[in-house]
VODO-597919 format. One record per atom (N, C-alpha, C, O): residue in three letters; atom name; x, y, z. Coordinates in steps of 0.02 Angstrom, whole numbers, plus 50000, padded with zeros to 5 digits. Each point is the difference from the previous one (the first is absolute). Last residue first. Layout:
N
res  atom  u  v  w
ALA  CA  X  Y  Z .
...
END
This chain:
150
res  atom  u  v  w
UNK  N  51295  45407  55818 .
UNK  CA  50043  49939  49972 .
UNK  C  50028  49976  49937 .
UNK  O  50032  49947  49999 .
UNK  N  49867  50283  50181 .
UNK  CA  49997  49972  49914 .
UNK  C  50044  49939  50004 .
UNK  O  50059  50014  50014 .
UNK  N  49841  50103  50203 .
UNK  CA  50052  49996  49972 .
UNK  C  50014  49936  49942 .
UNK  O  50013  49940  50005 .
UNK  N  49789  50075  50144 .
UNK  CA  50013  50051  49961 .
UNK  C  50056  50014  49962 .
UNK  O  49988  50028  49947 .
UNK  N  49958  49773  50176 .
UNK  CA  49980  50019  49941 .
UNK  C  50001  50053  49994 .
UNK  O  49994  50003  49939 .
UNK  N  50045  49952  50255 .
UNK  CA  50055  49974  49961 .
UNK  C  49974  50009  49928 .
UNK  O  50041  50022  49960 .
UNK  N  49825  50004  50224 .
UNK  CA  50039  50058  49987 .
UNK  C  50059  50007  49940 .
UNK  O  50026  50047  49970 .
UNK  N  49726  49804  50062 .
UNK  CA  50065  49998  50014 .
UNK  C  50035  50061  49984 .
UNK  O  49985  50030  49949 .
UNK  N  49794  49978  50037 .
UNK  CA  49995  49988  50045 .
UNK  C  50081  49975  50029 .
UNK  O  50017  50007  50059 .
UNK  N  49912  50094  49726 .
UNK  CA  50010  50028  50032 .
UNK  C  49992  49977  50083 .
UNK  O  50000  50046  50040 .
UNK  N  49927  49844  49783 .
UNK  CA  50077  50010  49975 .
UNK  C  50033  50059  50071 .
UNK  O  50058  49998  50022 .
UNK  N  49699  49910  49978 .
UNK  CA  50053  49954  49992 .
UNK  C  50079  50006  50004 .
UNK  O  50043  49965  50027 .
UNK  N  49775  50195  49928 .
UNK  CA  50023  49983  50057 .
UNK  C  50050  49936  50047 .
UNK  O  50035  49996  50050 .
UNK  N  49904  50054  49714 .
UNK  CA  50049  50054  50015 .
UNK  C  49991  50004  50071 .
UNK  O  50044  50033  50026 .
UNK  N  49882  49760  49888 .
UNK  CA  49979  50065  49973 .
UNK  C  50039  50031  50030 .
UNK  O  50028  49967  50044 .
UNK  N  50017  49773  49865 .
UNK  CA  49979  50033  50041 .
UNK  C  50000  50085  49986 .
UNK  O  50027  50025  49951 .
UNK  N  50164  49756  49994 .
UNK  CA  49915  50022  49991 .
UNK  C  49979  50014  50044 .
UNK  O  50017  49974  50053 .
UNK  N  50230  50014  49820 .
UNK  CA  49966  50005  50052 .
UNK  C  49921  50009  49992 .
UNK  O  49973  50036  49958 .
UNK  N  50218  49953  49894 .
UNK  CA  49977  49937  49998 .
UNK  C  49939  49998  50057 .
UNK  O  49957  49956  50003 .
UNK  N  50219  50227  49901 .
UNK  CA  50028  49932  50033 .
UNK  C  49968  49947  50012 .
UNK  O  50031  49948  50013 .
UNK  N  49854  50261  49913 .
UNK  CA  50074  49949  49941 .
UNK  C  50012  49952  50026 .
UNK  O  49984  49945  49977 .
UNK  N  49897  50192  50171 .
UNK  CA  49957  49949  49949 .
UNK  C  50045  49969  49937 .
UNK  O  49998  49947  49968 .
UNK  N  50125  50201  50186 .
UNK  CA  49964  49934  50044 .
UNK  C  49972  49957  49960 .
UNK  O  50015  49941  49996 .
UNK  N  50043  50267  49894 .
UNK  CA  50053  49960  50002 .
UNK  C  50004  49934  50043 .
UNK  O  50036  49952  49987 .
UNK  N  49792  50224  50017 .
UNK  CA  50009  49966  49914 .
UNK  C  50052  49957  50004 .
UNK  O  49993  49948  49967 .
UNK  N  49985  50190  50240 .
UNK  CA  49972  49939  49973 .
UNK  C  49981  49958  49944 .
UNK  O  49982  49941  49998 .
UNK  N  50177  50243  50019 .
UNK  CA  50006  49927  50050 .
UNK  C  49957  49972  50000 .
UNK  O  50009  49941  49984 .
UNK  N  49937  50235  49886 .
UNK  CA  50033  49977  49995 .
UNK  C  50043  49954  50033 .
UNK  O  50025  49960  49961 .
UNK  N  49823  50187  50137 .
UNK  CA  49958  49946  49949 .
UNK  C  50048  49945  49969 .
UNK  O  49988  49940  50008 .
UNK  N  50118  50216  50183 .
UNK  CA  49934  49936  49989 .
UNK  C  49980  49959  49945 .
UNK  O  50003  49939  49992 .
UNK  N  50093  50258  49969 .
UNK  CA  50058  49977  50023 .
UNK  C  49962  49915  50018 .
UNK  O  50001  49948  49967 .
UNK  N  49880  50236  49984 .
UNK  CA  50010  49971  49944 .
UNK  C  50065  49950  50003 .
UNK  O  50020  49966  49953 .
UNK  N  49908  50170  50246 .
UNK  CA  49944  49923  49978 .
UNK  C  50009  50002  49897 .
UNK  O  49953  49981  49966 .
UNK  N  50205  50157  50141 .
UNK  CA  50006  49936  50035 .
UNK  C  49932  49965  49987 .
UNK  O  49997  49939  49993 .
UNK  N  49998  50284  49890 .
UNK  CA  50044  49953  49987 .
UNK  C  49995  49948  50042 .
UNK  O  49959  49961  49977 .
UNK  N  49903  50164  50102 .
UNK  CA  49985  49978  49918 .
UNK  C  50048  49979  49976 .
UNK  O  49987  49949  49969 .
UNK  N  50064  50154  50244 .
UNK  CA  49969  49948  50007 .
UNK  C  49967  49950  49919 .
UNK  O  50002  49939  49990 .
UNK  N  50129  50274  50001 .
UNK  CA  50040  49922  50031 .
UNK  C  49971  49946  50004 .
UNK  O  50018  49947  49977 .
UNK  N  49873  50250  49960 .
UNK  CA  50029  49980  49950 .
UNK  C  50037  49952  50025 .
UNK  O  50003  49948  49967 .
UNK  N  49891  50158  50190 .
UNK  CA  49954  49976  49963 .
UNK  C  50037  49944  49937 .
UNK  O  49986  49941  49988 .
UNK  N  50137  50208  50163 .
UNK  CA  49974  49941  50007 .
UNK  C  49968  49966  50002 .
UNK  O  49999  49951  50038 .
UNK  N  50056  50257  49857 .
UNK  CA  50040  49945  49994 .
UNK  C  49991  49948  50029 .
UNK  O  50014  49949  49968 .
UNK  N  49828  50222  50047 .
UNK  CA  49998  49956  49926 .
UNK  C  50053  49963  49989 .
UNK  O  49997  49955  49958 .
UNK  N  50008  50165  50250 .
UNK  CA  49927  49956  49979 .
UNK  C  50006  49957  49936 .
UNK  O  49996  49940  49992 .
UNK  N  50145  50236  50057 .
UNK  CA  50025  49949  50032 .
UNK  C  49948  49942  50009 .
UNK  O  50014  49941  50012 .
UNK  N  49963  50247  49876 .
UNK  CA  50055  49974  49960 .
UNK  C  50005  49956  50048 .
UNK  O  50024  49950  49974 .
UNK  N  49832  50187  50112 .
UNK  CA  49965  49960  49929 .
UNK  C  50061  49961  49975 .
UNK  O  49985  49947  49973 .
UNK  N  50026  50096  50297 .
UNK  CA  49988  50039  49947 .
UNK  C  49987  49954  49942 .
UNK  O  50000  49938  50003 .
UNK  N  50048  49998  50221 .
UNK  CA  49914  50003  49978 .
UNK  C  49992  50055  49938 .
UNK  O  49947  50025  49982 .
UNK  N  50253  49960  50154 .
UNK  CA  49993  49929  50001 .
UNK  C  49940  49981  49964 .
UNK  O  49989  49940  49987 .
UNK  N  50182  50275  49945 .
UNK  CA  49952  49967  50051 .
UNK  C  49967  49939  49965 .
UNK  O  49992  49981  49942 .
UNK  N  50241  50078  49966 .
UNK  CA  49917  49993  49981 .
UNK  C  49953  49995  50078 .
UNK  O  49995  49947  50030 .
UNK  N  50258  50110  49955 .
UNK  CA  49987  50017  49928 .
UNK  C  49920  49997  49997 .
UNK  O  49968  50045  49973 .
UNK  N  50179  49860  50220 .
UNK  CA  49965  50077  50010 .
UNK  C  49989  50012  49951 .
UNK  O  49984  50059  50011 .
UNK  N  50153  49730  50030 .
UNK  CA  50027  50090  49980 .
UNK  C  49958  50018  50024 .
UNK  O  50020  50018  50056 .
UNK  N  49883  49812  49948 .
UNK  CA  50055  49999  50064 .
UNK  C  50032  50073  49994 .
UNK  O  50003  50047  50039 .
UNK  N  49848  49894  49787 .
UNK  CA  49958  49998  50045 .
UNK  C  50060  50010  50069 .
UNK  O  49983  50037  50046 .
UNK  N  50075  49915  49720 .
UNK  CA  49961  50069  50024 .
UNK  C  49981  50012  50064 .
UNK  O  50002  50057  50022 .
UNK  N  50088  49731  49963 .
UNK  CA  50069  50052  50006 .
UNK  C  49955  50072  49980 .
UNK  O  50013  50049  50035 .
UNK  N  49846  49764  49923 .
UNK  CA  50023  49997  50083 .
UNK  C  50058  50057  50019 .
UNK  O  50005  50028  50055 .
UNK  N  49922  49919  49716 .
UNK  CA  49950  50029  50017 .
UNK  C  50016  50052  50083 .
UNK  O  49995  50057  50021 .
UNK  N  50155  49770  49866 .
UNK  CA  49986  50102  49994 .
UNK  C  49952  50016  50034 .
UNK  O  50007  50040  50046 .
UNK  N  49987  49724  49961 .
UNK  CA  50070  50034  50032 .
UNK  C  49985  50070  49987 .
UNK  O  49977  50038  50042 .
UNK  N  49861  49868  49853 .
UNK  CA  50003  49989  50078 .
UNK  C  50050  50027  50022 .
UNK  O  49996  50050  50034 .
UNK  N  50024  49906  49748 .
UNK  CA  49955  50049  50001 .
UNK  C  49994  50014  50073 .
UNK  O  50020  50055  50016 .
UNK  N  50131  49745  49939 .
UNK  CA  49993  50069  49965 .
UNK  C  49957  50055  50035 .
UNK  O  50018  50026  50052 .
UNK  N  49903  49760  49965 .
UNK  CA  50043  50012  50059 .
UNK  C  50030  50081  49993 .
UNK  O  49986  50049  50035 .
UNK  N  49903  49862  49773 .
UNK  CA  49944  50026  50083 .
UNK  C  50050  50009  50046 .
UNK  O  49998  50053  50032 .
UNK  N  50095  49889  49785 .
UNK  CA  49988  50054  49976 .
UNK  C  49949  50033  50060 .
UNK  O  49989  50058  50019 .
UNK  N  50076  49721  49982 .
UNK  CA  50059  50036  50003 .
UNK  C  49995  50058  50006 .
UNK  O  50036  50030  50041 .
UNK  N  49815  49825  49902 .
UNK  CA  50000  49990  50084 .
UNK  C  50046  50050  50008 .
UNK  O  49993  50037  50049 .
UNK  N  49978  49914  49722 .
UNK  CA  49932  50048  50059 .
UNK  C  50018  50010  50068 .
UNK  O  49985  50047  50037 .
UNK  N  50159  49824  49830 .
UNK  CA  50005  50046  49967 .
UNK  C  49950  50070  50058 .
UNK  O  50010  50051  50032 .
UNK  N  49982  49714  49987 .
UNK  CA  50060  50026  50033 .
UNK  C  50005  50061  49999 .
UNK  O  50013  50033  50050 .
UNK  N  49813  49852  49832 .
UNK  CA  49987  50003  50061 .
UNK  C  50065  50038  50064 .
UNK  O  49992  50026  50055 .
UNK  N  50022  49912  49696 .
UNK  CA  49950  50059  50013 .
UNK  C  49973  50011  50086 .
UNK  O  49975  50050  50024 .
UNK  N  50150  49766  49907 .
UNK  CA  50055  50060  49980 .
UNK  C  49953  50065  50031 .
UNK  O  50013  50041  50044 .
UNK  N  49882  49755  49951 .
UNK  CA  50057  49997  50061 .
UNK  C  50034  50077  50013 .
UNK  O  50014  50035  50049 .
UNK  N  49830  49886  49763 .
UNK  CA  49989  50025  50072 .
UNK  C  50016  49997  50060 .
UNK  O  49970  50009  50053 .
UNK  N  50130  49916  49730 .
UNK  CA  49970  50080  49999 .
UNK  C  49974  50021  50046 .
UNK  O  50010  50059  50018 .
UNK  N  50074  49705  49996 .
UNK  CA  50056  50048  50000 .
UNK  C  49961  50066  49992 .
UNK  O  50009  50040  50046 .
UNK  N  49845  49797  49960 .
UNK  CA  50016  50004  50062 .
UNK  C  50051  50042  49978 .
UNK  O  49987  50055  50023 .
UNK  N  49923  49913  49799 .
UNK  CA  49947  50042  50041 .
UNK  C  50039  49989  50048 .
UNK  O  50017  50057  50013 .
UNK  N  50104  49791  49845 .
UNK  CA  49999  50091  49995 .
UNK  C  49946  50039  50031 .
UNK  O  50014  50060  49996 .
UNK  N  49972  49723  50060 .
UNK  CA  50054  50002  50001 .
UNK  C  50018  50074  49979 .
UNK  O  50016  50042  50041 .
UNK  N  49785  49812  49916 .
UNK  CA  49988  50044  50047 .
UNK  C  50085  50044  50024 .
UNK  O  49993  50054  50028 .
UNK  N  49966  49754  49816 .
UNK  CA  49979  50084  49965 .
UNK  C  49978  50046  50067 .
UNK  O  49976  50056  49994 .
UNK  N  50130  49742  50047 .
UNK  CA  50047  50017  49937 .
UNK  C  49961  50068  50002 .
UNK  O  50026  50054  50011 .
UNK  N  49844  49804  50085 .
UNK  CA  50057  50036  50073 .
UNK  C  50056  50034  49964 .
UNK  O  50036  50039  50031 .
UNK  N  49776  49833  49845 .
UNK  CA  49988  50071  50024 .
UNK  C  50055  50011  50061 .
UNK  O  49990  50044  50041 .
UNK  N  50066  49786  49840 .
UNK  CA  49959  50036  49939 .
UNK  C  50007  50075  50047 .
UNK  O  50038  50049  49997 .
UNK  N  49967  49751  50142 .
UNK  CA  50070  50035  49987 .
UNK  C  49988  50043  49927 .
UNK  O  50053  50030  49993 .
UNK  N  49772  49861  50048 .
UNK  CA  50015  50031  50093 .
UNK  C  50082  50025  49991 .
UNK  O  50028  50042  50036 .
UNK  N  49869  49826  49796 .
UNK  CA  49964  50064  50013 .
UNK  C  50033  50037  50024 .
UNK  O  50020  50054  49979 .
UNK  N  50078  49757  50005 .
UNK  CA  49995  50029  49947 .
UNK  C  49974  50056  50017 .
UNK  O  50036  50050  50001 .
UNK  N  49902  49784  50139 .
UNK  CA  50064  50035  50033 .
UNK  C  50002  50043  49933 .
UNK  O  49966  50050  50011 .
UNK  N  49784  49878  50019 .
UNK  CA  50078  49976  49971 .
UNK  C  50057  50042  50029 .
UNK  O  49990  50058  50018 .
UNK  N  49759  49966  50007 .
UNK  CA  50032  49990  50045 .
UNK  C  50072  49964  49999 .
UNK  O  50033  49976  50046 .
UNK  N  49789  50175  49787 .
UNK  CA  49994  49938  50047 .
UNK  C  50066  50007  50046 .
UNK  O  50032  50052  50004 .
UNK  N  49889  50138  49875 .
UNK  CA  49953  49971  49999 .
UNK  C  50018  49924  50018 .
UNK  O  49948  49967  50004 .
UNK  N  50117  50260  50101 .
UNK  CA  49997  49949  49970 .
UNK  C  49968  49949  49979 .
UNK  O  49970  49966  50042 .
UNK  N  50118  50314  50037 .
UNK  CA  49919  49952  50004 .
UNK  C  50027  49941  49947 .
UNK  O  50018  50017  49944 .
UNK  N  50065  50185  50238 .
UNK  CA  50027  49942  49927 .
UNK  C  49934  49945  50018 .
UNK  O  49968  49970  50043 .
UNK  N  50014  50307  50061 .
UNK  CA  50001  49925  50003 .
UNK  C  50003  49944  49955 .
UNK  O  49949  49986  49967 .
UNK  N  50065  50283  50123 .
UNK  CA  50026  49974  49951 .
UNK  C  49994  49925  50032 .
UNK  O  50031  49983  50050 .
UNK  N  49853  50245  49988 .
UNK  CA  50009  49942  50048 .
UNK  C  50038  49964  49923 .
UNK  O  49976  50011  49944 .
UNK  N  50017  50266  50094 .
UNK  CA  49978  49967  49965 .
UNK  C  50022  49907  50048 .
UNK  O  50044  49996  50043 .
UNK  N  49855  50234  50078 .
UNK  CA  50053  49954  49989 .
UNK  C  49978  49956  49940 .
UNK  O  49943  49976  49996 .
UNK  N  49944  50215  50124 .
UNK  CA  49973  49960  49925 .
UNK  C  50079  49968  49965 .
UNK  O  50021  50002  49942 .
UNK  N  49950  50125  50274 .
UNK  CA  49961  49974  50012 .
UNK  C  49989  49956  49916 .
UNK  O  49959  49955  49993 .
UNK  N  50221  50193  50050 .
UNK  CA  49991  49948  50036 .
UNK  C  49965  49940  49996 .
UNK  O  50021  49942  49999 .
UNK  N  49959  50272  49892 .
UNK  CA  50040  49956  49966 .
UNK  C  50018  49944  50035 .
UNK  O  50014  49950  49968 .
UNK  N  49830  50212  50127 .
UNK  CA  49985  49949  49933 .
UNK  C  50019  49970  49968 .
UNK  O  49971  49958  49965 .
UNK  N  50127  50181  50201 .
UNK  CA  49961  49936  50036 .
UNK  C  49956  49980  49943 .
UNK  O  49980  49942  50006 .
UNK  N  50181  50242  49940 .
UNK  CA  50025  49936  50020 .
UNK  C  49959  49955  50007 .
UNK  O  50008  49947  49970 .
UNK  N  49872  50241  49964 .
UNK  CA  50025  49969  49924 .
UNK  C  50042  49937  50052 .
UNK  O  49981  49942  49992 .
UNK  N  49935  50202  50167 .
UNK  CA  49950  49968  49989 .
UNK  C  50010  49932  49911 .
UNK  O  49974  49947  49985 .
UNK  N  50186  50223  50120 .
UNK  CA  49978  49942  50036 .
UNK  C  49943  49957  49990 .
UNK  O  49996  49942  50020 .
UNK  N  50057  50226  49856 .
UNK  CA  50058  49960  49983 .
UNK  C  49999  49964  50051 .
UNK  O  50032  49947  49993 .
UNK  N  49809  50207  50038 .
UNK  CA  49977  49987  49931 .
UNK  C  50064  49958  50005 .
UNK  O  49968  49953  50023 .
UNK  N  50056  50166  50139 .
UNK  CA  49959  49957  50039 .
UNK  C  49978  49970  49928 .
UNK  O  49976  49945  50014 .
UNK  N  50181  50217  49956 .
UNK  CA  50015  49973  50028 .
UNK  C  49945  49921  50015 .
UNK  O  50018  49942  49990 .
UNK  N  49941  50250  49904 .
UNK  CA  50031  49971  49974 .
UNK  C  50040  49951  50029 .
UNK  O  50027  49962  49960 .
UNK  N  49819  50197  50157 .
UNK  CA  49969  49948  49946 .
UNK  C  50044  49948  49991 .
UNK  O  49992  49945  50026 .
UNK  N  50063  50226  50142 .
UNK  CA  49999  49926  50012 .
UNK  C  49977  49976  49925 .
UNK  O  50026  49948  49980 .
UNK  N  49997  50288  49996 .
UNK  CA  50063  49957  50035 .
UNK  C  50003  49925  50009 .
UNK  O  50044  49963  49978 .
UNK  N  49733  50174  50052 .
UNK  CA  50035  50005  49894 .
UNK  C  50075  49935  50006 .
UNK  O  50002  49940  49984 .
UNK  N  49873  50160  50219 .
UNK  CA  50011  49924  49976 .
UNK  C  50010  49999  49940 .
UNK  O  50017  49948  49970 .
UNK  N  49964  50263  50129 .
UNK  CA  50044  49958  50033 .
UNK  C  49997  49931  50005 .
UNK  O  50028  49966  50043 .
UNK  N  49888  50189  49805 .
UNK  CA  50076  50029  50028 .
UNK  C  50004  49943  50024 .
UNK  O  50035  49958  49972 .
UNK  N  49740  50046  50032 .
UNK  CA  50034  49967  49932 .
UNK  C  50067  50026  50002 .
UNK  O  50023  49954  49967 .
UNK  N  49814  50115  50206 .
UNK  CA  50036  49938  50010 .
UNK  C  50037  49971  49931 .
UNK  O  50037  49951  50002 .
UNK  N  49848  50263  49983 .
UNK  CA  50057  50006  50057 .
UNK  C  50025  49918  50004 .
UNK  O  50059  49988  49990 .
UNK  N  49763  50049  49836 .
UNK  CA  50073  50040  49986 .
UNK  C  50024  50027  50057 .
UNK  O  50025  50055  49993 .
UNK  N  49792  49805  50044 .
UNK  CA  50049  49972  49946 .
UNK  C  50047  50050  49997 .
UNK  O  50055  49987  50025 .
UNK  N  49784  50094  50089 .
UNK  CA  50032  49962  50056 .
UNK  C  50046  49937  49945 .
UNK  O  50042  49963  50026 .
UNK  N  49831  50212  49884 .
UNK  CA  50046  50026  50032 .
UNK  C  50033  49964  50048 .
UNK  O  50050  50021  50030 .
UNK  N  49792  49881  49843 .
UNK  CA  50045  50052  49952 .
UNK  C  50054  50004  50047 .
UNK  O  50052  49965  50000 .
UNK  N  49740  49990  50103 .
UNK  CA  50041  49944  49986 .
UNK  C  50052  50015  49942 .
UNK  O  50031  49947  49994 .
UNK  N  49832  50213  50081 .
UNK  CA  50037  49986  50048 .
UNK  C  50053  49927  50003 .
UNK  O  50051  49984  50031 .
UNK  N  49786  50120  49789 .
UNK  CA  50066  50035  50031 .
UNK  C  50032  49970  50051 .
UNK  O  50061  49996  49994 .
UNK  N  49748  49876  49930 .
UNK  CA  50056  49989  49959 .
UNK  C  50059  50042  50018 .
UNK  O  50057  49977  50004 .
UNK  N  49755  50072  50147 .
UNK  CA  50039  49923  49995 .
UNK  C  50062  49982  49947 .
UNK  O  50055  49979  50015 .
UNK  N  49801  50217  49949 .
UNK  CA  50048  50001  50050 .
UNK  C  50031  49956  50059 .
UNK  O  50041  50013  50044 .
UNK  N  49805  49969  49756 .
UNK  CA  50062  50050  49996 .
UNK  C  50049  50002  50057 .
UNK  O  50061  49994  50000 .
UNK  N  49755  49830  50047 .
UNK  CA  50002  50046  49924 .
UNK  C  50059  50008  50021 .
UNK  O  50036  49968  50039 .
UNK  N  49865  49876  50113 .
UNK  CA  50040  50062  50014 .
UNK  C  50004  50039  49959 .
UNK  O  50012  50055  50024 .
UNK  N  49760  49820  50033 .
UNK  CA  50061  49989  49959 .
UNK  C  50058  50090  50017 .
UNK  O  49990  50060  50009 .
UNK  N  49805  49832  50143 .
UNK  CA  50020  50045  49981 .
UNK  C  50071  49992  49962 .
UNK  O  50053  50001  50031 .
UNK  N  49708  49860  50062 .
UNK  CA  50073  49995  49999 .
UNK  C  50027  50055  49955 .
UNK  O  49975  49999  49944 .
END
């Protein structure tokens, strides 16, 4: 079996410094997709844990769940807002004629939309598990109605 030496490594050199131009561009991009779907995927699960079954309790913790539902209500509006936001421009570069459809600025913006709206997500569902709901983020996501913060 005949190792390529030198001129294996040249050729593989040279076939890095032509295709690296033209995915340099995607890294940063496909790296903030890869940071969204981890932030997805490692949802914090908020569940009131009691130790008996007294009404006391049960209104204890619906008292202290009460400001988490207003912060992640807010924070959830806030995101949604700022995704819708970002989207809209994005969409008016794109109608003007300012960004081809597959250029880097227009990549990374809707990269950046999409990372916002699933922070838009998480936060509605922090705000499901406030409310009392049980079950996994497929759960929450099987009604439509839950996405919109209560």
């Amino acid at each position: 079996m005949k190792r390529p030496g030198l001129w294996g490594f040249a050729r593989a050199t040279v076939v890095f410094m032509l295709v690296r131009p033209m995915t340099a561009p995607f890294l940063r991009p496909i790296n903030m997709l890869r940071q969204a779907l981890a932030l997805v995927k490692n949802v914090p699960t908020i569940a009131p844990q009691s130790s008996s079954g007294e009404e006391a309790d049960r209104q204890a913790l619906r008292e202290e769940m009460i400001p988490l539902r207003r912060v992640s209500r807010r924070w959830a509006l806030i995101f949604m807002l700022l995704s819708v936001g970002i989207w809209g421009w994005w969409l008016g570069h794109i109608v003007l004629g300012r960004w081809a459809l597959v250029s880097l600025a227009s990549l990374e913006t809707l990269l950046l939309c999409g990372a916002i709206g699933l922070q838009c997500l998480v936060q509605c569902y922090t705000n499901w598990r406030a409310r009392g709901h049980e079950g996994g983020f497929g759960a929450f996501l099987s009604d439509g109605q839950n996405v919109w913060p209560r």
